[in-house]
N, C-alpha and C positions, 0 to 999 in steps of 0.2 A: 589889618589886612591878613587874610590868611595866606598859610606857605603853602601852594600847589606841589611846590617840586619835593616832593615827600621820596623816602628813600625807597628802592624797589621793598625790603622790608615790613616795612610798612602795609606795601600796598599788597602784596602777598597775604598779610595778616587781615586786611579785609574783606578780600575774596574767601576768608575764612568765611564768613558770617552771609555769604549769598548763597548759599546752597538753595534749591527747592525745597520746602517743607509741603514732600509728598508722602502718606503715610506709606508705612512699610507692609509689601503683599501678607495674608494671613490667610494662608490657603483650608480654606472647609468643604469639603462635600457636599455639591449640586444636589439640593431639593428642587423639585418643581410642583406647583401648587398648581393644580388645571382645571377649569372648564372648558370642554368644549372645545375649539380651536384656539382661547387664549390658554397660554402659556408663562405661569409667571416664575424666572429661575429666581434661585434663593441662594448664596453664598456659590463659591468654584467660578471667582471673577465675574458675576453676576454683577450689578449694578446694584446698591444700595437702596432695599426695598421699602416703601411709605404703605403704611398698613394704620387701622383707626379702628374702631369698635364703636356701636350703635349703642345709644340711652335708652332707645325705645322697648314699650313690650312687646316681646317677638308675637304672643299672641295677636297682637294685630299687625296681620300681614303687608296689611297695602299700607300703612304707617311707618314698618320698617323698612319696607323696599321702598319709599322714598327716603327716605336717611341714606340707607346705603347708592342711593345714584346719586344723593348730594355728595356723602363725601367719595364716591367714585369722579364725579365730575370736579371736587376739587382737587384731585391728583393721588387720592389712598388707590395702591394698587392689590389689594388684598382687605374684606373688612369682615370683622367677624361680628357676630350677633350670641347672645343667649340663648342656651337650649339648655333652661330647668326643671320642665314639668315637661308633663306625655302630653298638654294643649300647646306647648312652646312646638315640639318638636313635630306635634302634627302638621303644622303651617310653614316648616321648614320647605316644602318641595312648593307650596302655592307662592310662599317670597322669591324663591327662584323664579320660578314662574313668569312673576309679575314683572321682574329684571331681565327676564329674555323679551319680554314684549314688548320693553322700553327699549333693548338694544342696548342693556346694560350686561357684560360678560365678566363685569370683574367676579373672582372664585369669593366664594362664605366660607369663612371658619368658625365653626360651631364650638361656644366655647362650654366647655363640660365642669361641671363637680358635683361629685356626690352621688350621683345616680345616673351618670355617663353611659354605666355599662349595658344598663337596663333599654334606656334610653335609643339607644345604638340595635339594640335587640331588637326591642319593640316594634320601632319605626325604620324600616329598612329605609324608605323612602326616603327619611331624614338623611338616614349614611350618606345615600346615593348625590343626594340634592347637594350635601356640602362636599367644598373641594380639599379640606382642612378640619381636624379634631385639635383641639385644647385640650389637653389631659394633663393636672395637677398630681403628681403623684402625690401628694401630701393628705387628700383628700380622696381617695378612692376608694378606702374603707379600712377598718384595724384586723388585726392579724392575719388569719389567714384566709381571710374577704379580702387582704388587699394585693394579695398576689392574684384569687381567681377574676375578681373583677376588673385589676389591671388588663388582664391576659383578655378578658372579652373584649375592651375598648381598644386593642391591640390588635384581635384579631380581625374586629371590623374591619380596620384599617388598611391591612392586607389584603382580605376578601373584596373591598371595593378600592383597591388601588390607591389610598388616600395619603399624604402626607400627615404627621403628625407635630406638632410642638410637645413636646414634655415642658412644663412650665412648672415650675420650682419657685414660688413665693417665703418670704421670710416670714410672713404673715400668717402663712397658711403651712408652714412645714412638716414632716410628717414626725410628728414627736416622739414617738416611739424609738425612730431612728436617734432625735436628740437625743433622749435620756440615754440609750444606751451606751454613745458617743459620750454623754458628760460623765456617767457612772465611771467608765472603763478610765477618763481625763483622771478623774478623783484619785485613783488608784495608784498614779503617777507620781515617781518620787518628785519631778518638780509638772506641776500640773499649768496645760497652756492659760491662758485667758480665758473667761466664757464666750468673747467678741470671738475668737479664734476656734473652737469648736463651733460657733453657728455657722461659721464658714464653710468651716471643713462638713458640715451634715448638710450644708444645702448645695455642696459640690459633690458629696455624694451619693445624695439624691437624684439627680440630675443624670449624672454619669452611669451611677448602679443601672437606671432607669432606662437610659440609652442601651444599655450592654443586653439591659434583659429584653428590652422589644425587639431588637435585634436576634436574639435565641428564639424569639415566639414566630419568627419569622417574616419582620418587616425589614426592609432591605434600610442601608445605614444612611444613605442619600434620601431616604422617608421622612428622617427625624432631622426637628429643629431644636434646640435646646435656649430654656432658658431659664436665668437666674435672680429675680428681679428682686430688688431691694425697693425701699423708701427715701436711703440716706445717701446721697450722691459722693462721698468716699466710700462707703460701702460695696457700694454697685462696682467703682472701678476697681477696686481690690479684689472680687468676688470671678468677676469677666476676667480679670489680667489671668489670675488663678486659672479660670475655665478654658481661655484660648491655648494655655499651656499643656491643657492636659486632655484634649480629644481635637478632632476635627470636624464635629459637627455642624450645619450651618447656626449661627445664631442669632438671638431675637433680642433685641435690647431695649430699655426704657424702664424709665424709671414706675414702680409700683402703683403709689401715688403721689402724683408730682405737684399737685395743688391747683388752687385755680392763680389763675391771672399772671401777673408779673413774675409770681413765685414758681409756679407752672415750669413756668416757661423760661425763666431761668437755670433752676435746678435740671432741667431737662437740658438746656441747652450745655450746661458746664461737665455735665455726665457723659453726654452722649458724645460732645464734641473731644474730651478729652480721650475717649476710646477707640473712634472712627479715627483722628488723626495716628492714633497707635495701629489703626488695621485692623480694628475686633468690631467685629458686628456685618450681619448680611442682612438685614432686615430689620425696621425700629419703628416704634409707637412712641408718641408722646401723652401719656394719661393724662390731660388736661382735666379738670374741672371747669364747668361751664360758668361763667360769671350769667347772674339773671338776664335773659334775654341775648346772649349771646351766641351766633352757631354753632353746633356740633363739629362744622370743618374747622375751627379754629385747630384743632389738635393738627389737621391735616397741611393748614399751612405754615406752622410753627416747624412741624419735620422737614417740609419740601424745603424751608430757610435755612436749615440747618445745614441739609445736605448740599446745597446751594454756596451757603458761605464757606464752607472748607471747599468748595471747590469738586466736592465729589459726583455730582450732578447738577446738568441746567435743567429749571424745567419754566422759567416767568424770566421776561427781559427783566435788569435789574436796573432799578432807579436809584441814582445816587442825587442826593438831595442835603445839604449844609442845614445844619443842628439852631441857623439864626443868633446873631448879637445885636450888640448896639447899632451896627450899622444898618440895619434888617429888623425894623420895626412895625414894617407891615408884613403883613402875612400872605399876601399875593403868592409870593413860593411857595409856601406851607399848602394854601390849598392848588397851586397846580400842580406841585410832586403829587399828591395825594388821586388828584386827580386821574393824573397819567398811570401810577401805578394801578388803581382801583379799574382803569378803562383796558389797561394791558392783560391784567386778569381776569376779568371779565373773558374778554375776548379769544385768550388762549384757547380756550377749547375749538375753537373753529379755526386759528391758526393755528394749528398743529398741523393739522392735515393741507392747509394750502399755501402755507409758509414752511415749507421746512429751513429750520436752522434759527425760527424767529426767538427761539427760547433764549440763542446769546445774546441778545442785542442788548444795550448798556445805552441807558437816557442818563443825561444829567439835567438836574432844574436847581439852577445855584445862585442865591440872593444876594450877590454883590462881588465887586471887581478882583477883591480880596485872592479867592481860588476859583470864581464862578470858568471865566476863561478857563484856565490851565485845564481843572475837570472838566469843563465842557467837551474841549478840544481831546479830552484821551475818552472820549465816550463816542458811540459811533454817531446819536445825534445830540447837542445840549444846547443851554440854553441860559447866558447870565441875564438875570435880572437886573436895575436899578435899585440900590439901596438909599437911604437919606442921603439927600440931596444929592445926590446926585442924578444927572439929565432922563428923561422919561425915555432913555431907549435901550433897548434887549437883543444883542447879539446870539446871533446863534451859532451852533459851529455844525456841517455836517460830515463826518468820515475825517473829523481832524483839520478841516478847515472853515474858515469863516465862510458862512454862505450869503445870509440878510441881515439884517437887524430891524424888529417888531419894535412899532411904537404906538401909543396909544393908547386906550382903555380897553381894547380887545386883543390886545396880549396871549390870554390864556386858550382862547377858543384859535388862533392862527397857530400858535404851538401845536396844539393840540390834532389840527387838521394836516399839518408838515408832518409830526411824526406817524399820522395814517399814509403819507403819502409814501414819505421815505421806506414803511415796511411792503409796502405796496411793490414799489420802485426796487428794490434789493434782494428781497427773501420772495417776490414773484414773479420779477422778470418782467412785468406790466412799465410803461414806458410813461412816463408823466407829461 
């Protein structure tokens, strides 16, 4: 029997441990990416931004402006595309184009290396058409090509009012910078680590790089900084470092984060462990596509992310039980699956005629175990019957029992209560 009557002591010391675990503010300088009358802010208490990059060759226009309305349509608020070659960047203004004609206004970031500067010359059009430049200072050119070519892709940027990323790869660094960073380490009566000079040259790449597009005369709210690693202690070490030392807005994710399960974990333990710290205004997940898999996957991997810490709704969430022994059929398995696959779907039309439908919390839970309890703190749920137990399925709705579904069409009456309930709540339509 436990002792209730615990000393005030005690219970003092437990209120220790209920604090909110809300990250702490990390105030940066409002970028705004634009097309047109959308407007997307970037860090200065903005909302935590979902941004994706297209596989496709930009040289084929109407190939890449459907990538970019899919992963616009599955929630990337910003997607950038490739601009390599003078045929990349010729087609940069007819993909625009083809996205205004669809009704598609998410802004392009044109992601640049090597021949940026050229590139941006050349084809004004291109400038014009994206609402965001990609400039790697690593790769802009060596010695003193990489100060004047910087200064061209810089100046574009200003002459058409465009935001910039400076993006700082560990992959791509500007070497130069290292050596002379390790040579001068060398000379140290006690000399740091090599891990610790990559650090410090790709923090001051980044920063040198902000200060100086800044003197060429891009205003400091322009620029997005970022510092992207491969190795997910890297990364958070690298960002702690960076948030400490500017106010830039920043762009987060990991380099290359692999395909699949790997992906998408090392993304998730990176990302989540710096968002809940307050660092970051805007993130990619670099997925690699497993064969046959979609492009949006990256896009719904971030939207979860930003979702589970709690920093944005944007999909009602389904909470659905992991299955044991008692739960041998899979009847739940495919109606979580279901409802979530039908809720996402569907968001894009509720948004606009639901508002507020994004918080809504279903539970589909296989047995007596915690099906109730979660049902009942979800706004609509639903326990199943597990082994042997009777063929009927309680529902709960807003925290109370409403029916209980019996029979072999279970999934499809669910299925049609929760169209009704969103119906009924988030539009005011009368059942």
């Amino acid at each position: 029997m436990r002792d209730m009557n615990l000393p005030l002591s005690a219970l003092d010391a437990i209120d220790d441990f209920v604090e909110p675990a809300l990250p702490p503010a990390h105030r940066t300088r409002q970028a705004k990416v634009v097309w047109g009358s959308r407007v997307v802010t970037v860090g200065g208490g903005a909302p935590v931004r979902v941004q994706a990059m297209t596989n496709t060759d930009t040289v084929d226009a109407i190939g890449t402006a459907i990538q970019v309305k899919e992963l616009a349509i599955a929630g990337s608020e910003m997607v950038r595309i490739t601009v390599n070659t003078p045929e990349a960047a010729a087609q940069v203004p007819y993909i625009r184009e083809q996205l205004d004609r669809m009704g598609i206004d998410v802004p392009l970031i044109g992601d640049f290396h090597y021949n940026g500067h050229r590139l941006l010359t050349d084809y004004p059009a291109c400038a014009e058409a994206l609402s965001k430049y990609r400039i790697n200072p690593g790769n802009v050119g060596k010695g003193d090509k990489h100060d004047r070519q910087f200064a061209q892709m810089i100046e574009a940027a200003a002459k058409y009012d465009k935001a910039v990323r400076i993006g700082v790869n560990w992959g791509s660094l500007d070497q130069e910078l290292l050596t002379d960073m390790m040579d001068a380490n060398a000379k140290l009566a006690e000399p740091f680590e090599p891990q610790q000079i990559m650090y410090r040259a790709i923090l001051t790449s980044a920063i040198q790089s902000a200060r100086r597009a800044e003197s060429l005369g891009l205003r400091g709210d322009q620029i997005i900084l970022s510092c992207k690693m491969s190795g997910v202690q890297d990364l958070i070490s690298v960002y702690r470092a960076l948030a400490k030392r500017c106010d830039y807005a920043l762009h987060l994710g990991l380099t290359e984060a692999g395909m699949g399960t790997k992906g998408t974990v090392a993304s998730t333990a990176a990302l989540g462990v710096l968002l809940q710290e307050g660092i970051g205004d805007t993130i990619r997940v670099s997925l690699t596509p497993q064969p046959g898999e979609a492009r949006t996957q990256e896009v719904v991997v971030a939207l979860e992310i930003l979702q589970a810490l709690g920093l944005r709704q944007f999909n009602p969430s389904v909470t659905a039980c992991p299955g044991c022994g008692r739960t041998t059929s899979t009847t739940f398995q495919v109606l979580a699956k279901q409802i979530d696959d039908f809720l996402r779907a569907q968001m894009p039309v509720w948004k606009a005629k639901y508002p507020g439908v994004e918080k809504m919390k279903v539970a589909v839970m296989g047995c007596i175990v915690n099906g109730p309890g979660e049902s009942k703190h979800a706004d609509i749920g639903i326990s199943l019957p597990g082994n042997g137990e009777a063929p009927a399925a309680p529902v709960f709705i807003d925290g109370k029992k409403a029916l209980t579904l019996r029979g072999d069409n279970i999934a499809n009456e669910f299925h049609a209560l929760v169209e009704r309930y969103i119906d009924k709540r988030f539009g005011g339509v009368a059942t």
